[in-house]
C-alpha positions in Angstrom: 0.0 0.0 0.0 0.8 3.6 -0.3 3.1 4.5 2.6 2.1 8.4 2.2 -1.0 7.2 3.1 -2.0 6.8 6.8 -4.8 4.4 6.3 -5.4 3.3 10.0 -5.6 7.4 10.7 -8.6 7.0 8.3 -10.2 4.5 9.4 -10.1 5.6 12.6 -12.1 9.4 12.2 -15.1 7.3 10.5 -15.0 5.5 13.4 -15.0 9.1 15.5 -17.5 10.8 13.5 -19.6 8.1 13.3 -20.0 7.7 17.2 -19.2 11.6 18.1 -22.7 12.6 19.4 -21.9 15.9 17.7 -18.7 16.8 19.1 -16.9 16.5 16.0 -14.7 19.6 15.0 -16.5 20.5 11.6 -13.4 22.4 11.0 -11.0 19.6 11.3 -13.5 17.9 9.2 -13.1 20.2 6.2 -10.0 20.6 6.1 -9.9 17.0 5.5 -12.1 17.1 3.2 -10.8 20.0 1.1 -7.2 19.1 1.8 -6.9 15.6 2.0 -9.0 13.8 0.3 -8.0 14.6 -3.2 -4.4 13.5 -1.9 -6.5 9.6 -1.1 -8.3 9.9 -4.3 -5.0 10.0 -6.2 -3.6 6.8 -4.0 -6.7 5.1 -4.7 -6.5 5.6 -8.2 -2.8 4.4 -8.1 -4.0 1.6 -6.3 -6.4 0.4 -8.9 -4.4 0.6 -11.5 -1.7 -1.5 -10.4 -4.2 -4.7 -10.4 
């Protein structure tokens, strides 16, 4: 997998928004949205095309 890429990190923030009971920073949110997601969707593409 894509070292960059901190995959358990990931996993782990659905895990906290999922069971925040609205105490999630919506802030910290976007800016992972905006910031990092397009950085994943690259990986992920990557990652596809290898197979």
């Amino acid at each position: 997998m894509k070292e960059n890429i901190e995959w358990r990190k990931i996993a782990r923030l659905r895990d906290v928004i999922s069971n925040a009971d609205f105490k999630t920073n919506l802030d910290v949110v976007w800016e992972i949205i905006s910031n990092r997601i397009p950085e994943l969707e690259k990986a992920v593409k990557e990652l596809l095309n290898q197979t």
